[in-house]
PAFI-430918 format. One line per field, with one value per residue (C-alpha): residue in one letter; y, z, x. Coordinates in Angstrom, 2 decimals. Each point is the difference from the previous one (the first is absolute). Example, Ala and Ser with C-alpha at 12.3 -4.5 7.8 and 13.67 -1.06 7.14 Angstrom:
% PAFI-430918
resn: (A, S) $
py: (-4.50, 3.44) $
pz: (7.80, -0.66) $
px: (12.30, 1.37) $
//
This chain:
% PAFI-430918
resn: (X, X, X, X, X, X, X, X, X, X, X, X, X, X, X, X, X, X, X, X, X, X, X, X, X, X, X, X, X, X, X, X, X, X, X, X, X, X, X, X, X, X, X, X, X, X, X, X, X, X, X, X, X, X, X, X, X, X, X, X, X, X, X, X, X, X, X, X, X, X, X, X, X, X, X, X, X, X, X, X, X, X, X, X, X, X, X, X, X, X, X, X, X, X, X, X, X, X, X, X, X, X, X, X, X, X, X, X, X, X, X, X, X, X, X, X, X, X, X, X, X, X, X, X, X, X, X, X, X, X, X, X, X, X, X, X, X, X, X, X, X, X, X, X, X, X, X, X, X, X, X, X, X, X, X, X, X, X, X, X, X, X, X, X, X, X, X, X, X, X, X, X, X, X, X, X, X, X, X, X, X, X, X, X, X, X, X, X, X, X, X, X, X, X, X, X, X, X, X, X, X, X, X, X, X, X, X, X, X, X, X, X, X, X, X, X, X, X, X, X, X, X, X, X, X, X, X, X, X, X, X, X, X, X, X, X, X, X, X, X, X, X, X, X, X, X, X, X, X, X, X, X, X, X, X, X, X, X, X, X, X, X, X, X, X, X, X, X, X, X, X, X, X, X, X, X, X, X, X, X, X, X, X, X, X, X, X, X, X, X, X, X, X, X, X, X, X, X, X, X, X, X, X, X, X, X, X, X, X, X, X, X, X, X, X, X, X, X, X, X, X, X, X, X, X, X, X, X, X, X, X, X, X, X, X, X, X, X, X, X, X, X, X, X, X, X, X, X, X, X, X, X, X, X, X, X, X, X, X, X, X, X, X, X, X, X, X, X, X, X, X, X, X, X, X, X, X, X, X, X, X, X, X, X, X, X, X, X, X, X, X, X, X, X, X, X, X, X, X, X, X, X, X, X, X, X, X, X, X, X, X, X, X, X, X, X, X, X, X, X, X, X, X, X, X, X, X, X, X, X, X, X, X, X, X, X, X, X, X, X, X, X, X, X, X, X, X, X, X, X, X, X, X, X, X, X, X, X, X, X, X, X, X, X, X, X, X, X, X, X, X, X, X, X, X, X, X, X, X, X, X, X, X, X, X, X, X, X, X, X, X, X, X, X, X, X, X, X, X, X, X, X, X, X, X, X, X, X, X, X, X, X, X, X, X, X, X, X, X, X, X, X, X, X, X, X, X, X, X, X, X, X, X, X, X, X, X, X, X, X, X, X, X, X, X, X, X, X, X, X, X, X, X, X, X, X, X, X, X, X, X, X, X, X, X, X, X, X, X, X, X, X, X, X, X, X, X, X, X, X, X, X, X) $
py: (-15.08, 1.57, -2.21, -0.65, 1.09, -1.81, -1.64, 2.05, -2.85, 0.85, 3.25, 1.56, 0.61, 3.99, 1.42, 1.91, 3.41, -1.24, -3.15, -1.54, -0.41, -2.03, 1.46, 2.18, 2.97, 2.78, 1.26, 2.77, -2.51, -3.16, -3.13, -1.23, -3.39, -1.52, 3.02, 1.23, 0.88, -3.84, -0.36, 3.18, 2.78, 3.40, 2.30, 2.58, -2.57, -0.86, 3.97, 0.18, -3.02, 1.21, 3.32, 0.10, -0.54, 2.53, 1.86, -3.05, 1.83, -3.12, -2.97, -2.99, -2.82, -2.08, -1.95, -3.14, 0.20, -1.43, 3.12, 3.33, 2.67, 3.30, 2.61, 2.72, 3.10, -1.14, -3.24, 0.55, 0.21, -3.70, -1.39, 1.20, -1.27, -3.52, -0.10, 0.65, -1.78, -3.42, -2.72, 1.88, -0.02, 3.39, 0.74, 2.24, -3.01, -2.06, -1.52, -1.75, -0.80, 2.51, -1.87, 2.93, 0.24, 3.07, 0.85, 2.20, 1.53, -1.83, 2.65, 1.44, 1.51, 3.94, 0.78, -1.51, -4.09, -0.01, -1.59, 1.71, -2.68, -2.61, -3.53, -1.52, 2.82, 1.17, -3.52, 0.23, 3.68, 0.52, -2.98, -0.93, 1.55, 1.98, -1.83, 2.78, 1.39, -1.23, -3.57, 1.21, 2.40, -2.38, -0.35, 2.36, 1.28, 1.52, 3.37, 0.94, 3.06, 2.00, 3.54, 0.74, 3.70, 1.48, 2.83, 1.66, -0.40, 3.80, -0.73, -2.97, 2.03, 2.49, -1.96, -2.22, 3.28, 1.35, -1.47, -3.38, 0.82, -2.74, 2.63, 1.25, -0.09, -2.06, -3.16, -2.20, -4.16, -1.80, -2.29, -1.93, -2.08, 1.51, 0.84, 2.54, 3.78, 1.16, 3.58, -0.02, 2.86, 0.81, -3.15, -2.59, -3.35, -2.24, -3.00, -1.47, 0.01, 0.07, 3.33, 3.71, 0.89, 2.45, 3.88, 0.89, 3.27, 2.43, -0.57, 2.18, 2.19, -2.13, -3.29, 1.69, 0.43, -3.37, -1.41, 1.97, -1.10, -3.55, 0.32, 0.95, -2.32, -2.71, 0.93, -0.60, 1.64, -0.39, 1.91, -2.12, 0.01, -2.06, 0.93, -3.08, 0.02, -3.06, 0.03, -3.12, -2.78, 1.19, -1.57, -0.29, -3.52, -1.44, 0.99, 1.37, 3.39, -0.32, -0.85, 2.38, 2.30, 1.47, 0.23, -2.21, 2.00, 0.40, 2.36, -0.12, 2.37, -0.73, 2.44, 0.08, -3.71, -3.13, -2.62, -3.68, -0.28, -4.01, -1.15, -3.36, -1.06, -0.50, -3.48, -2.55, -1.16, 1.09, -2.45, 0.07, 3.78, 2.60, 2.05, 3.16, 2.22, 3.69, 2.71, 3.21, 2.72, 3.49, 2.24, -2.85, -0.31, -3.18, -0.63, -3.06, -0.52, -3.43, -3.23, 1.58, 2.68, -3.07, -3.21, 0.43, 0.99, 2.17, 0.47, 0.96, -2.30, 1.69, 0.05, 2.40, -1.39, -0.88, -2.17, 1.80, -1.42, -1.54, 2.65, 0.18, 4.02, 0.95, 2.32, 3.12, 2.06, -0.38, 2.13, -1.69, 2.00, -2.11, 1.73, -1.69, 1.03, -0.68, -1.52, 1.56, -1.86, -0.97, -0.03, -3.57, -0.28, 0.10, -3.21, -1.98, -3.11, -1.23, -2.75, -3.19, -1.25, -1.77, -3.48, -2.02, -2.33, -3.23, 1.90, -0.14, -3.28, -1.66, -1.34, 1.49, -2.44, 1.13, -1.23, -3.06, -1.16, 1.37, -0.09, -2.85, -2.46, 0.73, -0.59, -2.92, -1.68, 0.38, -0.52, -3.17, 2.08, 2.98, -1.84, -1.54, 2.96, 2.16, -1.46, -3.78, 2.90, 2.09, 3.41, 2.57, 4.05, 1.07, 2.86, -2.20, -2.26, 2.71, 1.36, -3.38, -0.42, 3.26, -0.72, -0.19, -2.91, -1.37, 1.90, -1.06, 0.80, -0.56, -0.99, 1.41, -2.13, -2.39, -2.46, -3.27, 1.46, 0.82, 2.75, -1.67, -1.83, 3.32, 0.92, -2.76, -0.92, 3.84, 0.49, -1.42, 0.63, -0.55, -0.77, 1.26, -0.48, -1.29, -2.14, -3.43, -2.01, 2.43, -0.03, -3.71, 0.01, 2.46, -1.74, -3.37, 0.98, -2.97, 1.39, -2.85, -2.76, 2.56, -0.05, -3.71, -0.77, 2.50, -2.21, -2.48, 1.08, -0.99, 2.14, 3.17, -0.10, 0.01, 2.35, 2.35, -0.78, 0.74, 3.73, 1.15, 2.64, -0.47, 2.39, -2.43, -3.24, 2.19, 0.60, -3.59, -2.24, -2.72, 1.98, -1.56, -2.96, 1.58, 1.83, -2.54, -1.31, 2.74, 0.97, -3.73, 0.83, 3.12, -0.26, 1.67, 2.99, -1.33, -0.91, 3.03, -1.25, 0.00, 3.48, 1.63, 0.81, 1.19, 0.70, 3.39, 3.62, 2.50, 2.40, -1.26, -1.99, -2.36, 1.51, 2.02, 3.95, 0.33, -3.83, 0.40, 1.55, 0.19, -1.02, -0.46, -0.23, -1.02, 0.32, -0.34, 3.72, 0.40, -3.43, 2.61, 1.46, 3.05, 2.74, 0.12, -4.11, 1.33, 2.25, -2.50, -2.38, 2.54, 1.07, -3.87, 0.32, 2.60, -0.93, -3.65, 1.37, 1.71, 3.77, 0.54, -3.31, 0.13, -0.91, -1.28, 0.08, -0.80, 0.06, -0.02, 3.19, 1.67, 1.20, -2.85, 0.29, 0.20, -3.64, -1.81, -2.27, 1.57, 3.64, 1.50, 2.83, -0.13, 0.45, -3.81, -2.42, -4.20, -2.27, -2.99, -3.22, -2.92, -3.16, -2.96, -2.65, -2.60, 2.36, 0.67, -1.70, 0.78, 2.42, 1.27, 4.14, 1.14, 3.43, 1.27, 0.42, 2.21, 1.03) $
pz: (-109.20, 2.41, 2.56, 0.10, 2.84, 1.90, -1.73, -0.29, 2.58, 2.64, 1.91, 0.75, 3.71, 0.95, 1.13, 3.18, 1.06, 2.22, 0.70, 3.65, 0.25, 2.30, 3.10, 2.98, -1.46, 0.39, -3.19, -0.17, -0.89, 1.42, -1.19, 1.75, 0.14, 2.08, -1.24, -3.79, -2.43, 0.52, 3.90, -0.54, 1.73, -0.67, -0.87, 2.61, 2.59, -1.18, -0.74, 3.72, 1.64, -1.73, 0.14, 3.73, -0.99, -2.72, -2.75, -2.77, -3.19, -2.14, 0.33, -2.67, 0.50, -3.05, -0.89, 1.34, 1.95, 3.87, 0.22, -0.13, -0.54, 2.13, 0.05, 1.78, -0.55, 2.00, 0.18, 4.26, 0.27, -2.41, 2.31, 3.36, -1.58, -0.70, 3.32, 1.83, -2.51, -1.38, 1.58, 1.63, -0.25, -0.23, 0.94, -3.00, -2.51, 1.07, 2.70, -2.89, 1.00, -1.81, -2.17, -0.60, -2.59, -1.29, -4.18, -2.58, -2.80, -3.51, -2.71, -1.76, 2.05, 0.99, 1.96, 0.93, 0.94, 3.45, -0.04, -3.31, -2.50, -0.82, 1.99, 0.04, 0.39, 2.82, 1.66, -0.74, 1.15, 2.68, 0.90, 1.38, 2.56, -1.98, 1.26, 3.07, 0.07, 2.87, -1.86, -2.57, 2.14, -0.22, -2.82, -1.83, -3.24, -1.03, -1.47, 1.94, 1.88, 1.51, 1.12, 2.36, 0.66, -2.49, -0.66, 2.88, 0.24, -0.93, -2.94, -0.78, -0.64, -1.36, -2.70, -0.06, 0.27, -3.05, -3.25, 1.41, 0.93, -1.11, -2.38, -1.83, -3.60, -0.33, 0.68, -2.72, -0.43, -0.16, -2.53, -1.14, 2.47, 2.77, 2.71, 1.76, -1.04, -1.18, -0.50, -1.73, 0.40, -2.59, -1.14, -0.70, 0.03, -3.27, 1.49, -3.34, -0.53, 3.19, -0.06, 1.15, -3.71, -0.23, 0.85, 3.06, 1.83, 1.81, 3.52, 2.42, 2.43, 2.89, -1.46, -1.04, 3.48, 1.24, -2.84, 1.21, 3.58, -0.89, -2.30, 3.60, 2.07, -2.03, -2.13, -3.28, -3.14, -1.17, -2.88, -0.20, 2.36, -0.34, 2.47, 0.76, 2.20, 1.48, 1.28, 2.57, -2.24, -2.21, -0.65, -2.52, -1.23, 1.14, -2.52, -0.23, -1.36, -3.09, -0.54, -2.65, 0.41, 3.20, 1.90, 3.33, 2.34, 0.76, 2.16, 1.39, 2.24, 2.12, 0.09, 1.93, 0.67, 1.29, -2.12, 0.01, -3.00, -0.62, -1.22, -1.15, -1.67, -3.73, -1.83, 2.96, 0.23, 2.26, 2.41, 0.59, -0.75, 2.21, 1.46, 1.30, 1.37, 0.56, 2.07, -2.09, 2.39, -0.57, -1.16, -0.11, -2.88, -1.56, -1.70, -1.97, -1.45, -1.19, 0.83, 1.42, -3.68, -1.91, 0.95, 2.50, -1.24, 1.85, -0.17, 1.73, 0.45, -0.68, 3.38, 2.41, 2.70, 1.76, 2.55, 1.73, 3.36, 0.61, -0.31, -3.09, -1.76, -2.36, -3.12, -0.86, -3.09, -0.81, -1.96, -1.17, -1.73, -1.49, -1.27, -2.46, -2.35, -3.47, -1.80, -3.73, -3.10, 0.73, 3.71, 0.74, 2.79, -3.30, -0.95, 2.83, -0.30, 2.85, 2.03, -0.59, 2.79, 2.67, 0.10, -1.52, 2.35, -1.67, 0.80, 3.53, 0.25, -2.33, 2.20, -1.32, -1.09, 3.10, 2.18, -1.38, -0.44, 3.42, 2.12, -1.00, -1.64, 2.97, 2.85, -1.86, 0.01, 3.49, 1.32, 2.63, 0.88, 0.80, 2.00, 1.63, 0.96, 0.99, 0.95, 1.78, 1.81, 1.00, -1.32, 0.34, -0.56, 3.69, -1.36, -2.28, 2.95, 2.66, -3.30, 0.12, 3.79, 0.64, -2.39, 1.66, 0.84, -3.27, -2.84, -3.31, -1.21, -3.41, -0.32, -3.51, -1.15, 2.59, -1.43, 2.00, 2.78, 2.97, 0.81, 0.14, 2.63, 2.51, 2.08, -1.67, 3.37, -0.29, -3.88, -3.47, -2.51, -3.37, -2.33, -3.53, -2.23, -3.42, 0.96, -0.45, 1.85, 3.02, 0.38, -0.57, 3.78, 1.28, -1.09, 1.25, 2.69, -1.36, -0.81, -2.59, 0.76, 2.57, 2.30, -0.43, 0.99, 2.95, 1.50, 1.49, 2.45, -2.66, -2.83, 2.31, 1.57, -3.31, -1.23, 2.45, 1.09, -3.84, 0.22, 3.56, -0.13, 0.67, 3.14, 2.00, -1.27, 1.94, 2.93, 0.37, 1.71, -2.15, -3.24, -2.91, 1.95, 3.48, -2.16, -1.57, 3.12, 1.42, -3.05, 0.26, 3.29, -0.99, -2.76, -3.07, -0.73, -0.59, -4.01, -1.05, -0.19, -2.74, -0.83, -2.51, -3.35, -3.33, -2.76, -1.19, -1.12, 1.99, -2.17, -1.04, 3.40, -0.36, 2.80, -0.18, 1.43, 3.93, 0.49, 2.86, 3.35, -0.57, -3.02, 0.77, -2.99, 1.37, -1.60, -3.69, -0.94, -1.34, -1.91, -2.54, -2.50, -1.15, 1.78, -1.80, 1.22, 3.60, 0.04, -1.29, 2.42, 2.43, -0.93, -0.61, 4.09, 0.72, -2.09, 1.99, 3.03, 1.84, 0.93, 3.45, -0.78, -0.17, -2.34, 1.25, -2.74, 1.01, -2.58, 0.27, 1.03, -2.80, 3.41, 1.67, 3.66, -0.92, 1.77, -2.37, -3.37, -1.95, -1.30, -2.77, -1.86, -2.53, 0.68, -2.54, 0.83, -1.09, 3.55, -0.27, 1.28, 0.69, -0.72, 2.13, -2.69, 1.44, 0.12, -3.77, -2.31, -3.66, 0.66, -1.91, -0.57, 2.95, 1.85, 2.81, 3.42, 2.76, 0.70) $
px: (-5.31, -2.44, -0.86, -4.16, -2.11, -2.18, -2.91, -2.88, -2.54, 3.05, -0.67, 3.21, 0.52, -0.14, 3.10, -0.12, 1.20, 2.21, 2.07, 0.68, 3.66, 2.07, 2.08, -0.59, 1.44, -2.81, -1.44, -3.15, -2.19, -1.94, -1.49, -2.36, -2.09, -2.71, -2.32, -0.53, -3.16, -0.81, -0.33, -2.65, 2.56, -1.01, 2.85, -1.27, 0.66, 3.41, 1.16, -1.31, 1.61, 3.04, -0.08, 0.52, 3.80, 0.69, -1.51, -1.14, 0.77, -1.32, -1.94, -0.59, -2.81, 0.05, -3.44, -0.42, 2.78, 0.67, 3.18, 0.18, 3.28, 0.11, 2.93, 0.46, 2.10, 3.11, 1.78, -0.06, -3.83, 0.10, 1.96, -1.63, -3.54, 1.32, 1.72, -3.39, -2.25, 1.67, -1.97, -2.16, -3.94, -1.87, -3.30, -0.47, 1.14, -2.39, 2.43, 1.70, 3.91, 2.19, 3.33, 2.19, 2.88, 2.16, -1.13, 1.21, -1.31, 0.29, 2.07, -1.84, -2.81, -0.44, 2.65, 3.66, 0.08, -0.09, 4.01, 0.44, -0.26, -3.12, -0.82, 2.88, 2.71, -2.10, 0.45, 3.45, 0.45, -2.66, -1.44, 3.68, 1.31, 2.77, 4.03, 0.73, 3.48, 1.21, 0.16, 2.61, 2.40, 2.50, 0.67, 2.72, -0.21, 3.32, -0.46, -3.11, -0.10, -3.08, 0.23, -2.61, -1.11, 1.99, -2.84, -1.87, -3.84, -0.59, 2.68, -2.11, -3.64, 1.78, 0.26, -3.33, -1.57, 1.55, 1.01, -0.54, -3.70, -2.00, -1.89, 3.03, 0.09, 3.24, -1.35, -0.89, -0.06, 3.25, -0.81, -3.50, -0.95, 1.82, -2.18, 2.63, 0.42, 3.69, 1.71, 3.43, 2.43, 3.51, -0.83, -2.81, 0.12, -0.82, -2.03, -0.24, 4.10, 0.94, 1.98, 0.16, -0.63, -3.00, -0.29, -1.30, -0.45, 2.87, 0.31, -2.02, 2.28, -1.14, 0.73, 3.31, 0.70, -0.93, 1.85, 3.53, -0.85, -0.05, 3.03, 1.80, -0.98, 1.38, 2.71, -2.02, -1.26, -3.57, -1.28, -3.37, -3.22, -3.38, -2.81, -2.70, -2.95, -1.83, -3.05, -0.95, -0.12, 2.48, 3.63, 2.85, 1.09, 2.89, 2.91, 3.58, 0.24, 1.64, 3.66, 1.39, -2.46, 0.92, 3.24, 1.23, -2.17, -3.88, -1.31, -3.76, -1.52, -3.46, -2.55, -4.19, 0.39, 2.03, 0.47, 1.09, 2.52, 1.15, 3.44, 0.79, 2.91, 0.08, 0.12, -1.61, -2.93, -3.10, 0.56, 3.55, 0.58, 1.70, -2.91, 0.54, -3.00, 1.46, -1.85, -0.26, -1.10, -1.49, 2.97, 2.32, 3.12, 0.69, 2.96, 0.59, 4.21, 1.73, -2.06, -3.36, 0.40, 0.43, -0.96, -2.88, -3.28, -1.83, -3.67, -3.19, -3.31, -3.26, -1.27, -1.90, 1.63, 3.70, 1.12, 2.79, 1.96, -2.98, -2.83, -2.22, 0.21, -2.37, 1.79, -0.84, 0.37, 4.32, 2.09, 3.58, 2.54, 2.67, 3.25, 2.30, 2.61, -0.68, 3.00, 0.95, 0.87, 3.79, -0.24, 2.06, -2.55, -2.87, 1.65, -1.13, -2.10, -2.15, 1.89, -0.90, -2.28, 1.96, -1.41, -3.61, -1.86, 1.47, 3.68, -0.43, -1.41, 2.25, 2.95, 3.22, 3.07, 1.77, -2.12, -1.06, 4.02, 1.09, -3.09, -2.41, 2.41, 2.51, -2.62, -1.55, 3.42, 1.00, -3.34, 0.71, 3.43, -1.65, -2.85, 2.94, 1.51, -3.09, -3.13, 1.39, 2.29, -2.41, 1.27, -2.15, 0.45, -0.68, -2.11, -2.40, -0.38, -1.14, -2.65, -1.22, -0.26, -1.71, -2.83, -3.04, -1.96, -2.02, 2.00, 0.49, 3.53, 1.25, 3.94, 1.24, 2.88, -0.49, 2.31, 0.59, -2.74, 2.33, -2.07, -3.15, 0.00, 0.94, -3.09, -2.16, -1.79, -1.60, 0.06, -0.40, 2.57, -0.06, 3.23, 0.98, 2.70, 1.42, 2.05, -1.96, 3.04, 0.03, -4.03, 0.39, 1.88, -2.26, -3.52, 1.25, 2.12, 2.55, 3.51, 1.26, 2.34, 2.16, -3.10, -0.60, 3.04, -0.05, -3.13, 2.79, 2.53, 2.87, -0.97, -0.63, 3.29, 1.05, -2.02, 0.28, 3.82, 1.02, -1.66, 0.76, 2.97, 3.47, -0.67, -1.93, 1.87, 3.05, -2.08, -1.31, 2.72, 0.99, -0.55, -1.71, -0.98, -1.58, -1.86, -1.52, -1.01, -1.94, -1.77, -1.05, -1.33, -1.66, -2.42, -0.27, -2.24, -3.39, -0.86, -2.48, -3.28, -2.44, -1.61, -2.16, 2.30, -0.60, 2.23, -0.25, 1.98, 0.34, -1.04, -3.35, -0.72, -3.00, -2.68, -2.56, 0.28, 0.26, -0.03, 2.59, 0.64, 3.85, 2.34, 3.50, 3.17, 3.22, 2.97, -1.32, -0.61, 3.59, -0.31, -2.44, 2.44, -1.90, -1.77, -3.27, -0.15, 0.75, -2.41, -2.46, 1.17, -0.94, -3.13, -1.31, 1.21, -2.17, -2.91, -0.39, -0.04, -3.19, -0.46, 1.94, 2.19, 3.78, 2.48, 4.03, 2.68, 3.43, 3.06, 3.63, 1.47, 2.67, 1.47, 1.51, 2.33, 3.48, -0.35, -1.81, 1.51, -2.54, 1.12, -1.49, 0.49, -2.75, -3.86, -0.16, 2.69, 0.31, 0.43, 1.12, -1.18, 2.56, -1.88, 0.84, 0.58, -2.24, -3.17, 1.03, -3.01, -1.41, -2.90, -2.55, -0.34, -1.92, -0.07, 1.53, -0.68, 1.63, 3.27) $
//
């Protein structure tokens, strides 16, 4: 049923022009409170006032209002007005103080959307400063390959000049609804079933040419080639050109403009996805084979702005040509089906059966051993313990997989550090700082010469005159290691870590990493890492090394091995399933 409108004794409110979005991203266009049709400002004094930083191509003053939108003809000349103007009081504005915010149009006024979409895409788009480049240039995506240079500039206007002029009769609307402008050559693509199915016209000698000259460069054959322009504000949505359509390889060539193309890998979900932002320039060849062909989309946002390596670019008119090879009925390669996507949200956060039988259960069982053997003797990586000294004075670190909290208590006259794990019995220790029965009975002289006598090696019973005995008698006379004291815990996964974004100054994960039994958890893991800590903060992981010294009792010749753990029998007790802390 259609919904009812307002009642009639209700005005409706009036929808502006434009909409104030959020961010510092420059847009062309201003809004602008403290003045407006209300406060009695003349738009002569406003074009004036504002005018001194740019030609203002529009200005709206709605009725009744206390704000005001101006826009000017280039995003620079917004941004150098609001930089000299926000809080400020002009003479000409009745020295009212100026509260200055970037806008963008609403769609479906005269002209293009300032961040080429309405309100809300604009906030999205324009009002945010778009993720720069530099963020993502770590991470790999297999299959990905940009050529840059691979015309020359008088190569390039050669062609923009000529049948890709932006007056050229070939150019006609992909699709309804799609904002972009397309030319198909040998072939044209069916958007409706997804294949190279319809007619389309012989190619032109040039494109002939640049068609053989790609064919060279990689080894390939490509008998299909789509031309699309963008305009700023323009993009494509994210997507995976289609599997059985077109064969292994895709081939895109950059013409008039940068771009800003994002890849993220197929089947996770927004906040956990691979995230790739890829710097197409001017001339540049990409070529997309195996994983980045078929499992990453790849897609661009309608934006008149990038942020790349840290400096904002505004686009200009662009020109892709992507080559394919179209496959024919029978073609094995036709056959294909998209890959399944590799893992869901729930996946990644669902612990797998292999991890809770041989990492939670385990470390839940030999909890008061493993205290026993770690913390009470004061083992500490050498590495994680120089991290945690040479934080400075006031930080807030975060210990992932903190287990029994023998890292907490490192550096704690200059630093807070917060514990997490899910192990309950291990955070038990590390909360209290009481290690069971073992480190109630090590409070009396007796029970830590036993204690300690029964764990310290054969080497140093040898060395001690007297054996067994002597030794006894000066670990009675040297004290234990200290109990760990009481510390901040919380029980929690390490790949969906319970604090807010950029809460700490450091997180450090020792020796749990390689207790995750898939990749797409490790890389959540990771990311959780990086998302708790703040911009300019650092992150320590330390795992067990597949390459071990020749030395060591520990060889392995497999990236996932099984350790095991021999359990003393009297630290052997019915425990509940719990997690698992580091290794």
């Amino acid at each position: 049923p259609r919904r009812a409108g307002p009642p009639a004794t209700m005005p409706r409110r009036r929808r502006h022009g434009y909409a104030k979005v959020e961010g510092d991203a420059p847009t062309a266009s201003l809004y602008v409170s403290g003045v407006g049709a209300a406060l009695g400002s003349q738009p002569g004094d406003v074009r004036a006032v504002f005018g001194e930083y740019g030609e203002v191509t529009d200005l709206e003053m709605p009725e009744d209002a206390r704000f005001l939108f101006v826009s000017f003809d280039t995003a620079a000349a917004a941004s150098a007005a609001r930089a000299a103007l926000d809080g400020q009081r002009p003479a000409a504005l009745q020295d009212r103080r100026l509260f200055i915010r970037f806008a963008a149009r609403r769609r479906g006024n005269a002209g293009e959307d300032d961040a080429g979409g309405d309100a809300t895409s604009a906030a999205a788009a324009a009002g945010h400063q778009p993720a720069c480049t530099s963020r993502t240039g770590y991470v790999e995506v297999p299959g990905l390959r940009v050529i840059d240079d691979f015309l020359s500039e008088e190569e390039e206007q050669r062609l923009l000049r000529g049948d890709l002029a932006e007056s050229s009769a070939g150019w006609a609307p992909g699709k309804q609804g799609m904002s972009r402008r397309v030319q198909h050559w040998m072939r044209s693509f069916n958007y409706d079933s997804r294949k190279a199915d319809l007619p389309a016209p012989a190619p032109p000698p040039w494109l002939l040419d640049l068609n053989r000259r790609v064919e060279a460069a990689l080894d390939e054959r490509f008998d299909q080639v789509t031309a699309n322009e963008y305009y700023p504000g323009q993009g494509i949505a994210p997507h995976v050109d289609t599997i059985g359509a077109f064969g292994d390889v895709i081939v895109s060539l950059s013409l008039g403009s940068s771009t800003v193309m994002d890849f993220r890998l197929r089947g996770l979900q927004a906040d956990l996805v691979d995230f790739k932002a890829v710097h197409l320039k001017q001339r540049s060849l990409l070529v997309l084979t195996g994983e980045a062909r078929e499992r990453w989309t790849h897609g661009i946002s309608d934006r008149r702005i990038d942020t790349i390596d840290g400096e904002v670019v505004e686009r200009g008119r662009r020109v892709s040509l992507t080559f394919r090879r179209v496959l024919e009925a029978g073609d094995a390669a036709a056959e294909k089906t998209p890959p399944s996507p590799l893992v869901s949200f729930d996946d990644v956060l669902k612990t797998p059966s292999v991890e809770r039988e041989h990492v939670r259960k385990v470390y839940s069982a030999i909890a008061p051993h493993w205290t026993h053997t770690r913390a009470r003797r004061g083992i500490l990586w050498p590495a994680a313990r120089e991290f945690l000294e040479s934080r400075p004075f006031g930080s807030l670190v975060l210990d992932v997989g903190c287990g029994d909290g023998k890292y907490l208590g490192t550096n704690n006259a200059s630093i807070v550090t917060l514990g997490v794990d899910t192990c309950l019995e291990l955070l038990e220790y590390g909360r209290t700082g009481e290690h069971g029965d073992i480190h109630a009975r090590a409070q009396t002289a007796e029970g830590r010469i036993r204690c300690d006598a029964a764990t310290t090696s054969r080497k140093r019973r040898r060395e001690s005159p007297g054996g067994g005995a002597a030794a006894a008698e000066a670990l009675e006379a040297k004290p234990a290691v200290p109990l760990v004291s009481p510390h901040e815990v919380a029980a929690g996964d390490c790949v969906a870590l319970p604090f807010r974004d950029g809460a700490f100054d450091a997180v450090i994960c020792v020796a749990v990493l390689h207790h995750i039994s898939t990749r797409e958890r490790r890389i959540a893991a990771l990311r959780e890492f990086r998302r708790c800590v703040r911009k300019g903060g650092e992150v320590m992981v330390i795992v067990w090394a597949l390459e071990q010294p020749t030395t060591s009792k520990r060889q392995f010749t497999e990236p996932d091995n099984l350790v095991s753990w021999r359990l003393q029998s009297r630290y052997a007790a019915p425990s509940p399933e719990g997690g698992g802390g580091g290794g």
